[in-house]
C-alpha positions in Angstrom: -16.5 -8.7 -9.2 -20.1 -8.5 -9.8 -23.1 -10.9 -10.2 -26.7 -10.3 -11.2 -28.8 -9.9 -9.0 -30.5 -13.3 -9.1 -27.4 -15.1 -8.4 -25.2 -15.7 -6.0 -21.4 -16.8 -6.2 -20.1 -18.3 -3.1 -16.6 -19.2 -2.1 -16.6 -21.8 0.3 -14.4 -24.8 2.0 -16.9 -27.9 0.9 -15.3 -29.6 4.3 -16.9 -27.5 6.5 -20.5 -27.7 8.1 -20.8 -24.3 8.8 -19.6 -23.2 5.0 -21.8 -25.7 3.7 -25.0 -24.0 6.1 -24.3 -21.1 4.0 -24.7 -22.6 1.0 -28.0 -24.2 1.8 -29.4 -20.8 3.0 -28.4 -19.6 -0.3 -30.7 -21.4 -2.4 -33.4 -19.9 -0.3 -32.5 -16.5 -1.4 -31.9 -17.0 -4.8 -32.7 -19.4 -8.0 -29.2 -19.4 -9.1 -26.3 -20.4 -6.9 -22.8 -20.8 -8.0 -20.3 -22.3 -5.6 -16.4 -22.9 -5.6 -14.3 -24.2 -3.4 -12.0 -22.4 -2.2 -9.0 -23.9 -4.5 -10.8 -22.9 -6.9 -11.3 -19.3 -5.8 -10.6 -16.5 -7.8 -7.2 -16.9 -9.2 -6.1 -13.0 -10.4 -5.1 -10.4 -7.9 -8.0 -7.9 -9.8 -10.7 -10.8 -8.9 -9.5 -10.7 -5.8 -9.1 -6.9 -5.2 -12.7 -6.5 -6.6 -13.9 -8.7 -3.8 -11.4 -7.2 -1.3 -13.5 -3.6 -2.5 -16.9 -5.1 -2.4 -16.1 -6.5 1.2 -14.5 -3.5 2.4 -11.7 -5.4 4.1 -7.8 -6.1 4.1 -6.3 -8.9 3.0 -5.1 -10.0 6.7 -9.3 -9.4 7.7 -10.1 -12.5 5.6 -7.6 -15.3 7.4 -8.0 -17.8 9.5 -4.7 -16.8 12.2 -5.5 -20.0 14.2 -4.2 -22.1 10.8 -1.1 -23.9 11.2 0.1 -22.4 7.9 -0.7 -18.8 9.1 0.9 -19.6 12.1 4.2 -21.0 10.6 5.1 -18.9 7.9 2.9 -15.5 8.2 2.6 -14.3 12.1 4.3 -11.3 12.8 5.4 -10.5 9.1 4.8 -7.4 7.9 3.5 -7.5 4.2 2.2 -5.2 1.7 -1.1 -5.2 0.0 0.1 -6.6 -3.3 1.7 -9.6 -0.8 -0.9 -9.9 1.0 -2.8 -10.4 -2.2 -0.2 -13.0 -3.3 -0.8 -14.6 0.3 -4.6 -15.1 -0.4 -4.1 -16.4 -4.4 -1.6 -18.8 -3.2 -3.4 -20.2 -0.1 -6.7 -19.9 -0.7 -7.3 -22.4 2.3 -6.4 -19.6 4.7 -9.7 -17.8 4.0 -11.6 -18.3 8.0 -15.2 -17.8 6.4 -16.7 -18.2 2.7 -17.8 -15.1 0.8 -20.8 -14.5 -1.3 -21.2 -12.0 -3.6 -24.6 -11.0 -5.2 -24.7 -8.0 -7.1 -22.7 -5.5 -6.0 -22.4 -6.3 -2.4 -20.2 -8.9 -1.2 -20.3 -10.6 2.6 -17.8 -12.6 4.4 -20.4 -15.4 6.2 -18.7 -15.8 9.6 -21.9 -17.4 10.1 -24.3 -19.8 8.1 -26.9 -16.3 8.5 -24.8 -13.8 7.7 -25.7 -15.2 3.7 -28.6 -12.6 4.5 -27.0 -9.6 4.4 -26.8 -9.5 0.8 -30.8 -9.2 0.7 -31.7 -6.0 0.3 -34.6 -3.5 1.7 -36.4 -3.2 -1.6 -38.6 -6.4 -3.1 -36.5 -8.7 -5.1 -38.4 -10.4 -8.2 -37.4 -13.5 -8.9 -39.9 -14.3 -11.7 
């Protein structure tokens, strides 16, 4: 999945504080901020393998394990890539941090900062 470089897409759970940090340090990066919620994240398995790319992660990487769900039903399974795919398209609310994407580069925000890792070294223009 890729943005333009003057926006940034963020996939977020609106609940939390810390998700919605990242979303206000977004707007100082860039003029144009997209947001979703995660339920209404990415609903393909290609969106979601693009962002899997872009992040450079497994499936598994992105979950919250401490999540009753997670817990319950998908502890100690083994599953394949396409399932753990399904596992992420299905449950959205599993995701333990939101992800931006601007560009090219994609960034799971463990932290309200980690939204500036998607600025890069050379001078970005906005007007």
């Amino acid at each position: 999945m890729k943005t333009h470089r003057r926006e940034i897409l963020i996939y977020f759970n609106p609940q939390s504080s810390n998700d919605r940090k990242t979303v206000a340090h977004a707007q100082g990066l860039a003029p144009y901020i997209k947001t979703y919620a995660f339920d209404q994240a990415p609903s393909t398995g290609t969106s979601w393998q693009q962002i899997l790319s872009a992040l450079d992660l497994h499936p598994k990487d992105l979950m919250d394990k401490s999540h009753p769900y997670y817990q319950k039903n998908i502890r100690g399974r083994a599953f394949n890539d396409q399932d753990w795919l399904n596992v992420i398209m299905h449950n959205p609310s599993l995701l333990r941090a939101p992800i931006a994407i601007r560009g090219n580069k994609a960034v799971l925000c463990s932290s309200a900062t980690d939204i500036y890792k998607l600025t890069t070294d050379e001078a970005v223009t906005f007007f």
